[in-house]
PLY file of the C-alpha trace (Angstrom):
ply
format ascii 1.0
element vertex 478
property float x
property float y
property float z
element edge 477
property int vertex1
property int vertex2
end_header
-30.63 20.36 -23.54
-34.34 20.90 -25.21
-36.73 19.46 -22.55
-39.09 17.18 -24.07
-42.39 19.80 -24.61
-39.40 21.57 -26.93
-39.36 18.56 -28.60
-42.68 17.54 -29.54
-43.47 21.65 -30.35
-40.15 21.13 -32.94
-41.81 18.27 -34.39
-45.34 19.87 -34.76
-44.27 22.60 -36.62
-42.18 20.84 -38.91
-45.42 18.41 -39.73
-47.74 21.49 -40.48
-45.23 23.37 -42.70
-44.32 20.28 -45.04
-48.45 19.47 -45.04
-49.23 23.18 -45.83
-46.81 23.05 -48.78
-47.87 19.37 -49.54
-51.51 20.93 -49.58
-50.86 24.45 -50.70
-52.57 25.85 -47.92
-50.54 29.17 -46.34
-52.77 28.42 -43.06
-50.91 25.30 -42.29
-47.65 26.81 -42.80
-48.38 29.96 -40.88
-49.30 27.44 -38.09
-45.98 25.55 -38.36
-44.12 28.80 -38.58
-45.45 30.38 -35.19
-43.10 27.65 -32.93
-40.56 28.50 -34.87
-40.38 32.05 -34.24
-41.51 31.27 -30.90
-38.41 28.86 -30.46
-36.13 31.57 -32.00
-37.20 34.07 -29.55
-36.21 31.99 -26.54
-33.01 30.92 -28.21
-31.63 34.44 -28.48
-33.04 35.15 -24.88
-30.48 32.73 -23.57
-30.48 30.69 -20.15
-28.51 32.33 -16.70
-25.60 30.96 -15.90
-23.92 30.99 -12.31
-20.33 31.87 -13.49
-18.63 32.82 -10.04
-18.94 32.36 -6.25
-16.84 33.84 -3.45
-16.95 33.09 -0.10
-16.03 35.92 2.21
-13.49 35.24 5.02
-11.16 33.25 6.61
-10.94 29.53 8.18
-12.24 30.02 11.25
-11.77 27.77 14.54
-14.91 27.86 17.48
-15.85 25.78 20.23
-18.83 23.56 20.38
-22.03 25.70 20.49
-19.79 28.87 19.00
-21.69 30.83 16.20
-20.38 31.72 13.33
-21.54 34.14 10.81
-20.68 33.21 6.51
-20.99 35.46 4.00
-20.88 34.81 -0.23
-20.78 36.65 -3.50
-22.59 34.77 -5.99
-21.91 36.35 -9.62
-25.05 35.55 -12.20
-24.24 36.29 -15.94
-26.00 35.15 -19.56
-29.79 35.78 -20.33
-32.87 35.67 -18.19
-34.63 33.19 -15.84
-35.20 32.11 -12.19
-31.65 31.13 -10.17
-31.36 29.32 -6.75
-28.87 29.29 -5.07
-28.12 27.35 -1.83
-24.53 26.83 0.35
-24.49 23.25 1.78
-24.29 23.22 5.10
-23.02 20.71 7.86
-25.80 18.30 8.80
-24.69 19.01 12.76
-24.82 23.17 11.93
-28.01 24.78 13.06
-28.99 28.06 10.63
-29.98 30.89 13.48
-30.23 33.80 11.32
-30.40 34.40 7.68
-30.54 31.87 5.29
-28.30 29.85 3.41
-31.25 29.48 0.16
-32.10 32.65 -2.14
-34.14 32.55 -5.23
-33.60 35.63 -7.30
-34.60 36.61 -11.21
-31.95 37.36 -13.74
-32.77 40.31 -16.01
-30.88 40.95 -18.93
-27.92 42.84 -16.80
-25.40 40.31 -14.85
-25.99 40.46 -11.44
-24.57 40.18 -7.43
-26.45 38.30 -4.90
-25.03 38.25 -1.43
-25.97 35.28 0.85
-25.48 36.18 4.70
-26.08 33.85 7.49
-25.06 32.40 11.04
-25.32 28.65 11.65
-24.40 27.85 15.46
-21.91 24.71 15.16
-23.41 22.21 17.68
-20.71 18.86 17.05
-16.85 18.63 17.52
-14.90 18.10 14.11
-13.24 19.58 10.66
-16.11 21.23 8.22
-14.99 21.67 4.78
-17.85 24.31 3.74
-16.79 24.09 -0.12
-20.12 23.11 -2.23
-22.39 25.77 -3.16
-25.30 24.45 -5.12
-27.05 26.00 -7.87
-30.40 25.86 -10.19
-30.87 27.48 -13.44
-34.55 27.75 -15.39
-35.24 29.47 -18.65
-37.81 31.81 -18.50
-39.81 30.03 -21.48
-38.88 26.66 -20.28
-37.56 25.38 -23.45
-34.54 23.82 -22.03
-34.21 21.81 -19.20
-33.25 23.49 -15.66
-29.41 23.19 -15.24
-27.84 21.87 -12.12
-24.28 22.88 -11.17
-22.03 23.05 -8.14
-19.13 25.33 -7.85
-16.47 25.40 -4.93
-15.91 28.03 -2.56
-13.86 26.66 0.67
-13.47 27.61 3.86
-12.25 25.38 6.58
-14.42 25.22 10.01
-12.45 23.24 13.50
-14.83 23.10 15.71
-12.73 22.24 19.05
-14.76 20.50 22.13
-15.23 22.69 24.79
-12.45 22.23 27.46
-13.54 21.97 31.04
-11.50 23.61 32.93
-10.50 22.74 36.76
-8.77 25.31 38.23
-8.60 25.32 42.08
-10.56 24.00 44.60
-11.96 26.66 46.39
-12.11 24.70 49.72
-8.52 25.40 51.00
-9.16 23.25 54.06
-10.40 20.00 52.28
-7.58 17.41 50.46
-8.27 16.47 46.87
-8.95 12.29 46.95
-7.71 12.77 43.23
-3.77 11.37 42.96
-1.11 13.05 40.83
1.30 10.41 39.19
4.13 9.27 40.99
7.74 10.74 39.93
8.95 8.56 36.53
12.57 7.55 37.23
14.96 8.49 34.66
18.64 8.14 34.11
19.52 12.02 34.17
17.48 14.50 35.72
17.60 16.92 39.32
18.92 14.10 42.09
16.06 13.40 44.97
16.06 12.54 48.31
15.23 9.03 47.77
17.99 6.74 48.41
18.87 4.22 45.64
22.34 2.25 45.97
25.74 2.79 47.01
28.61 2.63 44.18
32.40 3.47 44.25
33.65 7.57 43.81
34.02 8.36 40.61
35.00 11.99 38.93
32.26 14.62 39.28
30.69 12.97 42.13
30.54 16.11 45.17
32.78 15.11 48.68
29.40 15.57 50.58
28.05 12.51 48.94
30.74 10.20 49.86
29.24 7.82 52.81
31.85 8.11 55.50
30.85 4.81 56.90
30.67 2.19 54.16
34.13 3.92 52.57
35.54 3.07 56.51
34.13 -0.43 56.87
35.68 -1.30 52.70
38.50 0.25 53.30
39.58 -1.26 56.57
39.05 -5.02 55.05
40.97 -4.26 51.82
42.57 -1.07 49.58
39.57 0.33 47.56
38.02 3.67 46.74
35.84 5.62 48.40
31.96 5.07 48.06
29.35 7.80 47.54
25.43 7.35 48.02
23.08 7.69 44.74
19.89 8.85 44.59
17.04 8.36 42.70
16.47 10.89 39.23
13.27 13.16 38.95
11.75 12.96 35.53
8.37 14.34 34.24
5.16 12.94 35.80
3.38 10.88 33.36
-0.80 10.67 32.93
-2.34 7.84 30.87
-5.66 8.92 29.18
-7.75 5.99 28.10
-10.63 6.55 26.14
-13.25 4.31 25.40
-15.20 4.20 21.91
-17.24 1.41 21.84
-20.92 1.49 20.80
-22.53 2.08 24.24
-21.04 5.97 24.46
-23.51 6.70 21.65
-26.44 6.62 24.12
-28.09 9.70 22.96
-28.10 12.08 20.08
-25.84 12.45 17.38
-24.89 15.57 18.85
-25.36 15.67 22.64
-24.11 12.02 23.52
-22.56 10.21 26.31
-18.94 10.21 23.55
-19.50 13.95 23.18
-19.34 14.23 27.04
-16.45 11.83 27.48
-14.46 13.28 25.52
-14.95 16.92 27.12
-13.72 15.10 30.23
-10.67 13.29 28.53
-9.82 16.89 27.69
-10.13 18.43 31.22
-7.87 15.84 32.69
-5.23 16.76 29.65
-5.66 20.81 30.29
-5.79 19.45 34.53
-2.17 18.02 34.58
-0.02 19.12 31.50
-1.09 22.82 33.59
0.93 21.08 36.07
4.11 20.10 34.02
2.74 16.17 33.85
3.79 14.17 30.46
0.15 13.13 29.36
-0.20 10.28 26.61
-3.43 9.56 24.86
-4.80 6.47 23.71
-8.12 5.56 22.65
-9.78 2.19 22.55
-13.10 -0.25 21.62
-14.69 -2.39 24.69
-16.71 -4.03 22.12
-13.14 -5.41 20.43
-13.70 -7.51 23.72
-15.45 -10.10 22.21
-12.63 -10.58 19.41
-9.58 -9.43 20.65
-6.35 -11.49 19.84
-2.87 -11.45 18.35
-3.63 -8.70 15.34
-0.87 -8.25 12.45
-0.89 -5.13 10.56
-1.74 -5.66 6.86
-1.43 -2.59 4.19
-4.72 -2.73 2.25
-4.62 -4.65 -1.39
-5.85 -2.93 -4.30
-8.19 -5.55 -5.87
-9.40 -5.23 -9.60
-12.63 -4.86 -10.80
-14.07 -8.52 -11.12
-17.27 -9.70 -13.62
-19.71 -11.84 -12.14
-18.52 -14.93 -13.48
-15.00 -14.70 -11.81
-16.53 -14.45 -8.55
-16.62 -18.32 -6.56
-18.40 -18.90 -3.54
-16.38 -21.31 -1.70
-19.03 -23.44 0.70
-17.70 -25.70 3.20
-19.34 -28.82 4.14
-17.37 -29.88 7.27
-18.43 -27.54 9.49
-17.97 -29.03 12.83
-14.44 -28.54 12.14
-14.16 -25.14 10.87
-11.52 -23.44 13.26
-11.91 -19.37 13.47
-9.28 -17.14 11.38
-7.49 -14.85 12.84
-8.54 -11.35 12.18
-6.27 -8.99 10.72
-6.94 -5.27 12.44
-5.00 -2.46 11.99
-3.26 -1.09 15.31
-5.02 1.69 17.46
-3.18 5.40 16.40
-1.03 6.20 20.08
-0.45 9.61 21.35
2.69 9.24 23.32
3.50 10.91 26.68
4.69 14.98 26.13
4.28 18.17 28.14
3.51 21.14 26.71
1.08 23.21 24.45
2.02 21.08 21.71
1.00 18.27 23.32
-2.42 19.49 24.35
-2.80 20.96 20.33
-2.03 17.49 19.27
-4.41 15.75 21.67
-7.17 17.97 21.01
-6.87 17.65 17.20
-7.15 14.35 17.72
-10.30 14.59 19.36
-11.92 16.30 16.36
-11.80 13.31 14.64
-12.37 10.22 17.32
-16.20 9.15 16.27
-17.83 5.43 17.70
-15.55 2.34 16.96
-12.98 4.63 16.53
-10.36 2.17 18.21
-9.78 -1.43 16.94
-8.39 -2.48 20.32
-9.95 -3.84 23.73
-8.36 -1.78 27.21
-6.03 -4.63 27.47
-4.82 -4.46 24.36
-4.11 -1.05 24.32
-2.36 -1.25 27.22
-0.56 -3.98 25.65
0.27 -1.71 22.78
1.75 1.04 25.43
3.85 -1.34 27.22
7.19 0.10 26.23
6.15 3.92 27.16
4.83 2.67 30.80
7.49 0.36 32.17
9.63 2.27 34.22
7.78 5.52 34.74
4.63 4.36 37.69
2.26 6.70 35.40
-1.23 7.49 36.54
-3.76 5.91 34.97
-7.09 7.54 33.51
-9.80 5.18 32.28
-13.06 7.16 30.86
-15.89 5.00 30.04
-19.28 3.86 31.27
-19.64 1.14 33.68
-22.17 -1.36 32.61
-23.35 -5.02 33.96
-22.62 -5.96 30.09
-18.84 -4.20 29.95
-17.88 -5.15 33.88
-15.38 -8.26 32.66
-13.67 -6.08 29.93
-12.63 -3.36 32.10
-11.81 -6.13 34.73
-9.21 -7.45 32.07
-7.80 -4.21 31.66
-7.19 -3.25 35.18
-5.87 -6.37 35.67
-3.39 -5.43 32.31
-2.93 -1.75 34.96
-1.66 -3.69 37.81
1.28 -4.70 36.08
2.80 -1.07 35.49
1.00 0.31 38.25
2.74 1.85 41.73
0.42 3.22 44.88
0.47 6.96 45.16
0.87 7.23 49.25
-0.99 3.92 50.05
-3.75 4.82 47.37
-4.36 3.61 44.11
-3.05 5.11 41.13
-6.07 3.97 38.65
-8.81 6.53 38.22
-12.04 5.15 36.43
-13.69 7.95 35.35
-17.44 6.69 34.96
-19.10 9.29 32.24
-23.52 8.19 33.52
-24.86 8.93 30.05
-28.71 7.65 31.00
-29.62 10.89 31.88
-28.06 12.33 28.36
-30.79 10.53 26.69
-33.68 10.69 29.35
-36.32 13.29 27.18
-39.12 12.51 29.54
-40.01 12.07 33.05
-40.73 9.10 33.14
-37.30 8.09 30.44
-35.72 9.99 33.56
-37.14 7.82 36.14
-35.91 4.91 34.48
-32.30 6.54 33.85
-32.37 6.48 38.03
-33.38 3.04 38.41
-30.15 2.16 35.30
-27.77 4.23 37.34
-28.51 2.94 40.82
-27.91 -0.86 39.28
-24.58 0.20 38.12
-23.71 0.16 41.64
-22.52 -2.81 42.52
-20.18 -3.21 40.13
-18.73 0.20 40.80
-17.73 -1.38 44.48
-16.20 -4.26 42.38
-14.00 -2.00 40.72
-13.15 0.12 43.52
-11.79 -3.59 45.56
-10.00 -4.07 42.37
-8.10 -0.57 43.45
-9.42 1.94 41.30
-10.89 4.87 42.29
-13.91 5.07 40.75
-15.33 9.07 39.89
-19.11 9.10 38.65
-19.93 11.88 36.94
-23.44 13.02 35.80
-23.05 15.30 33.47
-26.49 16.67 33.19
-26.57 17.24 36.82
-22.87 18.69 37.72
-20.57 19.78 36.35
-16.50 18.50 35.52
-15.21 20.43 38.24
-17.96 19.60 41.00
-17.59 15.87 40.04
-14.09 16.07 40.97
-14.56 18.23 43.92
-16.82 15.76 45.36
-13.54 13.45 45.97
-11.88 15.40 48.60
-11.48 14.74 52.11
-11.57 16.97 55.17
-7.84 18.03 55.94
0 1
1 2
2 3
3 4
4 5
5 6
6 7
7 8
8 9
9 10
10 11
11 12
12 13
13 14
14 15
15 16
16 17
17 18
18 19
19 20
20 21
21 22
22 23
23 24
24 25
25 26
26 27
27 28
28 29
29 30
30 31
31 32
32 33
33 34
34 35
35 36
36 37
37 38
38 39
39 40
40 41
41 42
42 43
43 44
44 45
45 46
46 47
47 48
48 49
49 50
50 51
51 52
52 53
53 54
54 55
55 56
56 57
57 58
58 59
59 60
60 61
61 62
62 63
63 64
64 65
65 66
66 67
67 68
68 69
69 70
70 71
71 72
72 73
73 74
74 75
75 76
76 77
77 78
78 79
79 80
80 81
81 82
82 83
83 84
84 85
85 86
86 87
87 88
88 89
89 90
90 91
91 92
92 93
93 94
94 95
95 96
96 97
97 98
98 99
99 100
100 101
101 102
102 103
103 104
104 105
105 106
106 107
107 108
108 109
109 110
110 111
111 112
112 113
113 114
114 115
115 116
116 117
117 118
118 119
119 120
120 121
121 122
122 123
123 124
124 125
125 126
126 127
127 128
128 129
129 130
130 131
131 132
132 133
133 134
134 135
135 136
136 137
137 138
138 139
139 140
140 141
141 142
142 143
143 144
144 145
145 146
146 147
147 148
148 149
149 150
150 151
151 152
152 153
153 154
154 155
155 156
156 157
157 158
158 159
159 160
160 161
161 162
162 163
163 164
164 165
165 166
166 167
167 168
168 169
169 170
170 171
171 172
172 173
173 174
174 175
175 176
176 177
177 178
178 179
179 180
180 181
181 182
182 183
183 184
184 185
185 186
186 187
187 188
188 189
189 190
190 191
191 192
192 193
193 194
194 195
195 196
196 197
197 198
198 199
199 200
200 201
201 202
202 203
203 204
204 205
205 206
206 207
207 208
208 209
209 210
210 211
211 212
212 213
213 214
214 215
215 216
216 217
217 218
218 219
219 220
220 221
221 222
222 223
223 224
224 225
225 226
226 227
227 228
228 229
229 230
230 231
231 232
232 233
233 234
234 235
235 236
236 237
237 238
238 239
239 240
240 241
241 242
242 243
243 244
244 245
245 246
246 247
247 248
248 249
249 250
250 251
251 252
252 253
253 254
254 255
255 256
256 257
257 258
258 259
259 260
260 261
261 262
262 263
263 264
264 265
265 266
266 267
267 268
268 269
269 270
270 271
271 272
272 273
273 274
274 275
275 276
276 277
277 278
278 279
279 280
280 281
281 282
282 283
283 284
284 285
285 286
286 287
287 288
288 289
289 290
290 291
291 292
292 293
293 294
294 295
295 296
296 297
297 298
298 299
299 300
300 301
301 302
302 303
303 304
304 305
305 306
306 307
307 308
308 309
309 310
310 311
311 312
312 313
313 314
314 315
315 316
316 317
317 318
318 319
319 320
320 321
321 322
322 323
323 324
324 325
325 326
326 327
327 328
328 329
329 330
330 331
331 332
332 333
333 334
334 335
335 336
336 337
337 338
338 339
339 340
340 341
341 342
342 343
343 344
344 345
345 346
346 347
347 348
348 349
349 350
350 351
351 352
352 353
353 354
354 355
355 356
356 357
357 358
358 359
359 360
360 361
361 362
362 363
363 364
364 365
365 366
366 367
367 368
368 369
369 370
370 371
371 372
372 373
373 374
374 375
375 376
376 377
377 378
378 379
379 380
380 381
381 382
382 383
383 384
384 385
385 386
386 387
387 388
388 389
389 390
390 391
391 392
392 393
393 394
394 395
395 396
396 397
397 398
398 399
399 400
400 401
401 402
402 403
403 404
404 405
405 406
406 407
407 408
408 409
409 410
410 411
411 412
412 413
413 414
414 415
415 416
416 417
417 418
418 419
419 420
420 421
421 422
422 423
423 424
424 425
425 426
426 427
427 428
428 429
429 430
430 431
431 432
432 433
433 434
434 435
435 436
436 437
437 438
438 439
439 440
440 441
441 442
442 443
443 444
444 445
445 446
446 447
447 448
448 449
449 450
450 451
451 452
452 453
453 454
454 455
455 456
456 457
457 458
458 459
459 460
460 461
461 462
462 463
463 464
464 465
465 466
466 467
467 468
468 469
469 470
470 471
471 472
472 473
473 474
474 475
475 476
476 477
């Protein structure tokens, strides 16, 4: 496309030629004729044109703060004239060496440019690194510069970094830190826990027979023998609850009190499916508190495009007696107990994508929605969130919702409220770090509410300590 100096030159020399031959005066036409050769000239020059990129490599998949080096082949054919060429990154990459912009000139020859780089990768998630950018200028500027994108993908997962607990290195201290009690399950290895008694049946081993209930039926009437049954081992089973509301955003978008929570939700998951425990994964929204309800799940409509007079604005004027509508809300994605690598890979894709208000659901409703995977197997419950004045009553409701399913892991509680302090995440200055003190200390309080309620409340700092030294802090001298 002529830019709009082209243009106006076009239309200069067409007025002096027709004067110069409307006058008879060669000088005029000469003058007319000079853009015109000049025009011609840059016409058989030509303009660059990007015609292939290739990106160099494979789909790569690093941890948080990982580095990872790119590479592309950018092929530049056509005439002359200045080409940029820049690779979009990630707005949560950080370029540490190279450079992801280059500027070359385009002779007359096609031409190779190679764009090398390393970006460190600073957020969890799945980067599609596909649009590489491009600008095109003709060396006479006689058309306008031509923008372009072409696609050149490769796929980035960057996975939260795990933290790892893998022995406490105390060996005369006990661990304050419950493992779930044994879920009871029709088949499975026979304990030592006594159930019922019930009458001999084929398969059942003599040396379960109880000698003195078959002798005290059998002397008031003719009936078979009895045998004791015990209770079934099954798979231990871990709830993770993770909370998504607004108030784990407290700090930046990529070093956040969410960022650290869910490092944590994956430490417990690595913690206890290391020791063959069925872990299920749920995440939820404390701020779906304030609206939470019977929800109905509604596939979305596809609505038509609609002109401005079809659209009615229905005003009421009684509205003392408006009554609330329910609100229709899609139900919070489940991960459902396992064991297993699978089940970790599955809970820490997962992860990758779990961003604020994530979850449509309030604790208690989550809970709710779990109901049929907890009854029957006294799981141990993992709450991650952070305890605040403003959120005390909706985590009250939800360990309230606990105590239904819950059982008491030798006299203790089997509810662990893992309490993420994310004031210091987004303390910069001394005296912002001061004030994250004074925050933390009035969280108190409401901590020993929660702990009455039978929780065992773990506060972890996580600009201070560390995972594992947060947990360690929980043992007892043995």
């Amino acid at each position: 496309m002529l830019t709009r100096d082209t243009l106006e030159l076009i239309v200069t020399a067409v007025v002096y030629i027709v004067l110069g031959m409307f006058l008879g005066n060669m000088i005029l036409v000469t003058l007319g004729l000079a853009p015109i050769i000049f025009l011609s000239i840059a016409v058989i020059i030509g303009q660059p044109t990007v015609s292939h990129v290739e990106r160099i490599g494979t789909d790569l998949k690093v941890n948080v703060d990982d580095k990872i080096s790119d590479s592309l082949q950018v092929t530049i054919e056509g005439g002359s004239g200045l080409v940029t060429v820049s690779d979009t990154l990630p707005i949560s990459f950080a370029l540490e060496e190279g450079n992801n912009f280059k500027a070359v000139w385009k002779g007359l020859n096609a031409k190779t440019i190679n764009i090398n780089y390393t970006a460190l990768c600073a957020k969890r998630g799945y980067f599609d690194l596909r649009e590489v950018t491009y600008e095109v200028r003709h060396p006479l500027q006689v058309n306008a510069n031509t923008l372009g994108v072409l696609s050149a993908k490769r796929a980035v997962i960057v996975q939260p970094h795990p933290l790892f607990v893998r022995k406490i290195k105390n060996h005369k201290s006990v661990s304050r830190i419950p493992m779930p009690m044994d879920a009871r399950f029709r088949f499975g290895i026979p304990t030592t826990d006594f159930k019922d008694i019930r009458d001999y049946g084929p398969g059942d081993n003599y040396r379960d027979i109880n000698w003195k209930a078959s002798a005290k039926r059998l002397s008031r009437r003719n009936t078979k023998f009895v045998v004791n049954d015990y209770e079934k081992e099954g798979k231990k089973v871990v709830w993770i609850f993770l909370d998504s509301a607004v108030h784990m955003a407290l700090g930046t978008t990529v070093n956040n009190t969410m960022e650290y929570a869910i490092r944590a939700a994956l430490g417990f998951t690595n913690f206890y499916i290391e020791r063959d425990c069925r872990v299920g994964f749920c995440v939820y929204n404390h701020d779906a508190t304030q609206w939470e309800g019977p929800f109905t799940n509604r596939n979305p409509v596809e609505v038509g495009d609609l002109g401005i007079e079809q659209v009615e604005i229905d005003v009421p004027t009684d509205l003392e007696n408006i009554s609330p509508k329910p609100v229709h809300r899609e139900q919070t994605r489940i991960l459902y107990p396992d064991i297993g690598k699978r089940q970790q890979y599955k809970i820490t894709r997962e992860m990758l994508y779990i961003d604020i208000k994530y979850s449509t659901e309030s604790l208690r409703e989550a809970i709710h929605s779990c109901r049929r995977y907890i009854v029957g197997t006294q799981p141990l419950f993992i709450v991650i969130t952070m305890i605040e004045a403003a959120h005390l009553k909706g985590i009250q409701d939800g360990i309230k919702e606990l105590h239904k399913y819950m059982g008491r892991i030798g006299g203790r509680p089997s509810i662990i409220l893992f309490n993420v302090q994310g004031y210091n995440v987004a303390a910069q200055t001394e005296e912002e770090k001061i004030a994250a003190g004074f925050l933390t200390y009035h969280s108190k309080p409401y901590q020993g509410i929660l702990r009455g309620m039978g929780c065992t409340v773990i506060n972890w700092d996580p600009i201070e300590e560390s995972f594992a030294h947060a947990l360690q802090r929980q043992k007892v001298s043995g």
